[in-house]
N, C-alpha and C positions, 0 to 999 in steps of 0.2 A: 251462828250455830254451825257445827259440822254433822255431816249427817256420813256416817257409817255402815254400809250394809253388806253383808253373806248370805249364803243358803240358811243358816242356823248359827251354831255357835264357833266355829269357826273362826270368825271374823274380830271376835273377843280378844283373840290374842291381840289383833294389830289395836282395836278399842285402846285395850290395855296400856299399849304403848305410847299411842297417841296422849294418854291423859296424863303417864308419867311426864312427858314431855311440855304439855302445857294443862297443870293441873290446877287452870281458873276458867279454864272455856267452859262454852255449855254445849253440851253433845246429843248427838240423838244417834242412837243404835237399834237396827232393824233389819230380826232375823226371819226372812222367808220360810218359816216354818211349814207353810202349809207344803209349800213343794222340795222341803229336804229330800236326798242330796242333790245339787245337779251335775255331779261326777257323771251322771249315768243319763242324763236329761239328754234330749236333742237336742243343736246347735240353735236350731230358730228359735225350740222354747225357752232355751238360756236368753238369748241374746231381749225376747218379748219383756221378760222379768225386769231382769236389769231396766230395762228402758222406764217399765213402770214404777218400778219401785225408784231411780233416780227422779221421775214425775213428781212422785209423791214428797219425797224430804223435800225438795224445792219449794212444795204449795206450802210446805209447814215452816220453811224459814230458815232453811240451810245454804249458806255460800258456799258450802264448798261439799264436795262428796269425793268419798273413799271406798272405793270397790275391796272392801277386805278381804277378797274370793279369788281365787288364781284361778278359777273355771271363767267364772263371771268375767274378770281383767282378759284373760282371752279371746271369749268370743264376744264382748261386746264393750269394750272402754273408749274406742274411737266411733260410734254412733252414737255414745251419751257424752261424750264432747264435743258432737257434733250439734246435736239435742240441746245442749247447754253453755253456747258458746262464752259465754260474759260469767261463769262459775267455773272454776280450779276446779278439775277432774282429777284424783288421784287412783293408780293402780296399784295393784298386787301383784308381781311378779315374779317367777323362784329365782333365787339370787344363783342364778347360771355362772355370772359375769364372776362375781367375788371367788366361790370356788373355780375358775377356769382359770383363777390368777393367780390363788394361793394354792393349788394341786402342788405336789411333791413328786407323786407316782405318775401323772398327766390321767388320771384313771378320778373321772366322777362319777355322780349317781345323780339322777332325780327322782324323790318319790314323788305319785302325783296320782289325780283321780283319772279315769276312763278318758274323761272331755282333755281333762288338758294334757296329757299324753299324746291323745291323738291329734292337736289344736296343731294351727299353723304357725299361733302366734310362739308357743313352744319351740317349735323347727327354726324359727327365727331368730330365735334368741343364742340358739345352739349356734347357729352357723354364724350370726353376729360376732358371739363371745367365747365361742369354745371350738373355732374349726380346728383350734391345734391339742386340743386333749382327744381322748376318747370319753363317750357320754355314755351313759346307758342310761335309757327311760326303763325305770320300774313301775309300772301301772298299783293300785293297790285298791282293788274294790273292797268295798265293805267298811275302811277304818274310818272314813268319814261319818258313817253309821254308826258306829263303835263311839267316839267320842259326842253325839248327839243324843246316844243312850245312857251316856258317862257308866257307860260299860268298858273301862279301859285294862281291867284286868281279865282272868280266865287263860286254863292252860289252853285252849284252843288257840285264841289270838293270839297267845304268844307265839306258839307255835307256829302260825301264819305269818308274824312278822319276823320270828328265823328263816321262814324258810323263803322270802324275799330280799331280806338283810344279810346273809351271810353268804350266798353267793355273790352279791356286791363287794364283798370285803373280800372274798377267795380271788376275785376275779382283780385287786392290787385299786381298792378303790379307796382315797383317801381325805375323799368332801361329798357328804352326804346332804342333797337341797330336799327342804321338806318344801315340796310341791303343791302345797295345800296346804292354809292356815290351821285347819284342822289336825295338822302334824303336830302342829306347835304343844297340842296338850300330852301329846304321844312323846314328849323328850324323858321324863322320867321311866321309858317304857327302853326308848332305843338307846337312851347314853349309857348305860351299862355296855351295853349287847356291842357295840362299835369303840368302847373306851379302848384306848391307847391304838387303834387302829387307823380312825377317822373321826374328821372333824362334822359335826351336824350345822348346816346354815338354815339360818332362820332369816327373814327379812321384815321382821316386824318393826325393829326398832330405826332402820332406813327408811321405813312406811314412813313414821312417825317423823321422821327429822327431813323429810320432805315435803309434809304437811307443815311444818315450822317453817321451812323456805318459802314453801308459797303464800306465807300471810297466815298461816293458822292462828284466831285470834285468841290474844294472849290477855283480856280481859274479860270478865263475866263472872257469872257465880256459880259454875261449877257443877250447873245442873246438869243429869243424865237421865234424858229422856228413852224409856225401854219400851221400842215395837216388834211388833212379832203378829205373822198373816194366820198362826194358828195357837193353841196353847201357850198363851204369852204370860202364863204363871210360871211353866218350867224356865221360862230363861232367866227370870229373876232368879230362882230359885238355882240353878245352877253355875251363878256366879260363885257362889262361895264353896262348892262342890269344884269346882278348876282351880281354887285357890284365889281369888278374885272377889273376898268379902270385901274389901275396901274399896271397889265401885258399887257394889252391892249399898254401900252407905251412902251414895249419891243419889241414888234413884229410891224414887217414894213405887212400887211396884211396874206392874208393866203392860200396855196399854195395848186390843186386838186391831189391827187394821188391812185394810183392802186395795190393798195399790193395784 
């Protein structure tokens, strides 16, 4: 089994990907509900979670785990494969690398929450794969909330996201990283807003095809097991509210747990 987890829903998108990719495994997806978002979290309390909740899919029967969270993948992926040495650890990471490669204008963007804007592992990535662009980190509180409310519409927010997005694009920016899984339900929101401008990177489906490299197994029956450490009725239930009825048919409802 592979075990999957985010702050909340989030981490659906990469789920999502993972299953197109190998759509006979059995999965287990588990959203930290009770401490949504950890954009805004401390480093230590981030870094505690993670540790627990990779504990927990382990006692339940997961080879392998997938940090679906680019907060989570930053401050704490190399102490749960530290924690888990003989188990494949996979990250979430904004695809820096891919847009610093394909830029046109040498002008990118990251959206991303508080934690991982300000993260080191962020900084690292830049000076790794983009010392020769310019980057701009766009912090973006709140939409991580916004799509955990599947509140993704309203002239406010829209509003909030022109008025983050369009000095990106003023400013000759031509690959937009959604920094946060969480972005990924937000494409219908910002491909309009950046069409024929800039390109939006997503890295879900490299999530996915890296879990296919490491072994991801390619028999089972396709079960999908749904956790969540608070109201673990909304996440079923808003599988098919993201478009995502057809995981929704995998899973017999959704289970509360304590990691």
């Amino acid at each position: 089994m592979i075990g999957v987890f985010d702050s909340g829903l989030g981490g659906l998108s990469v789920l999502a990907a993972i299953a197109r990719a190998l759509p006979h495994a059995d999965l287990a997806y588990l959203a930290d509900t009770a401490h949504v978002p950890y954009g805004d979290k401390h480093d230590d309390f981030i870094r505690g979670r993670v540790l627990a909740i990779g504990r927990h899919l382990v006692e339940r029967g997961c080879r392998m785990l997938v940090v679906a969270c680019n907060t989570a993948t930053a401050h704490a992926v190399t102490e749960l494969r530290h924690q888990h040495p003989g188990i494949p650890v996979v990250g979430v990471e904004p695809g820096v690398k891919p847009a610093a490669q394909s830029t046109q204008s040498g002008h990118i963007a990251v959206l991303a929450t508080e934690a991982t804007a300000r993260s080191e592992r962020l900084r690292h990535l830049i000076r790794s794969h983009a010392s020769r662009v310019a980057v701009h980190v766009q912090p973006c509180p709140g939409w991580a909330t916004r799509v955990e409310t599947l509140h993704l519409d309203g002239a406010e927010f829209a509003a909030d996201i022109r008025a983050r997005v369009l000095p990106l694009l003023d400013a000759g920016v031509d690959r937009i990283v959604l920094g946060c899984t969480h972005y990924a339900f937000l494409i219908p929101v910002l491909e309009p807003l950046v069409h024929g401008r800039a390109e939006l990177v997503d890295v879900a489906d490299a999530v996915a095809r890296q879990v296919v490299r490491l072994g991801g197994e390619r028999a089972g029956s396709a079960k999908l097991h749904l956790l969540a450490t608070a109201r673990p009725e909304r996440l079923h239930a808003a599988l098919p509210a993201l478009g995502l009825g057809w995981l929704a048919a995998r899973a017999s409802g959704a289970d509360l747990v304590t990691p």
